[in-house]
C-alpha positions in Angstrom: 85.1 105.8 118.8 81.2 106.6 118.1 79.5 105.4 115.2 78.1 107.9 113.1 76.0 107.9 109.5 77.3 107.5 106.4 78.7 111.0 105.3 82.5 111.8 104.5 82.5 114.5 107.6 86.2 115.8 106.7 86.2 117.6 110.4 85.3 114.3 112.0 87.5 112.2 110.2 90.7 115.0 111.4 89.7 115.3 114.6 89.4 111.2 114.9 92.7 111.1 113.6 94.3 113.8 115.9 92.9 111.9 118.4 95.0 108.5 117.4 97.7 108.9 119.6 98.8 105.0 120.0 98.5 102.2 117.9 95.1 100.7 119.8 93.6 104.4 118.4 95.0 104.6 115.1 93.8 101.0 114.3 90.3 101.5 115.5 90.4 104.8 113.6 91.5 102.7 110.8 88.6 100.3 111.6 86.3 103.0 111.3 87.1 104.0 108.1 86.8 100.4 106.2 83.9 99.5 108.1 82.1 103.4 107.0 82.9 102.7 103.2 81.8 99.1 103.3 78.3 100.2 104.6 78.7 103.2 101.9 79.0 100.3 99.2 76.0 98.4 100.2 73.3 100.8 100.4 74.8 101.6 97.0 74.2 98.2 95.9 70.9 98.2 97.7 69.4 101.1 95.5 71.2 99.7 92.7 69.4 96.4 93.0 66.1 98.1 93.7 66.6 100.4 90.4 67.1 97.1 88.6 64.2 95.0 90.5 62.0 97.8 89.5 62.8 98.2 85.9 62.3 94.4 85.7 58.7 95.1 87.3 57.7 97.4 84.9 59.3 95.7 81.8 57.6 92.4 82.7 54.2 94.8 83.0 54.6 96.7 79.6 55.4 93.4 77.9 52.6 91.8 79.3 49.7 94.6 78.4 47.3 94.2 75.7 48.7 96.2 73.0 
């Protein structure tokens, strides 16, 4: 099965599926899926982190300042 970027692509993921006609196909479908929402997770962990290293950033700048 191709790999493709992160989006839910409801068409895709029916047409994959129609597709899995034996257990070798239905299990890299299912493959697929966990290994698409585990990269979903970390790039939201990524921007996550960089929203948080960036706040610290600027916090660590403001409270530094002559005021």
């Amino acid at each position: 099965m191709p790999e493709q970027h992160a989006e839910f692509d409801y068409g895709r993921y029916r047409r994959l599926l129609a597709e899995a006609v034996d257990d070798r196909k239905r299990l890299a479908f299912i493959d697929l899926l966990i290994e698409e929402r585990a990269r979903e997770r970390l790039e939201a962990k990524r921007a996550s982190d960089r929203v948080a290293m960036t706040l610290a950033t600027i916090t660590t700048m403001l409270s530094s300042s002559p005021g």
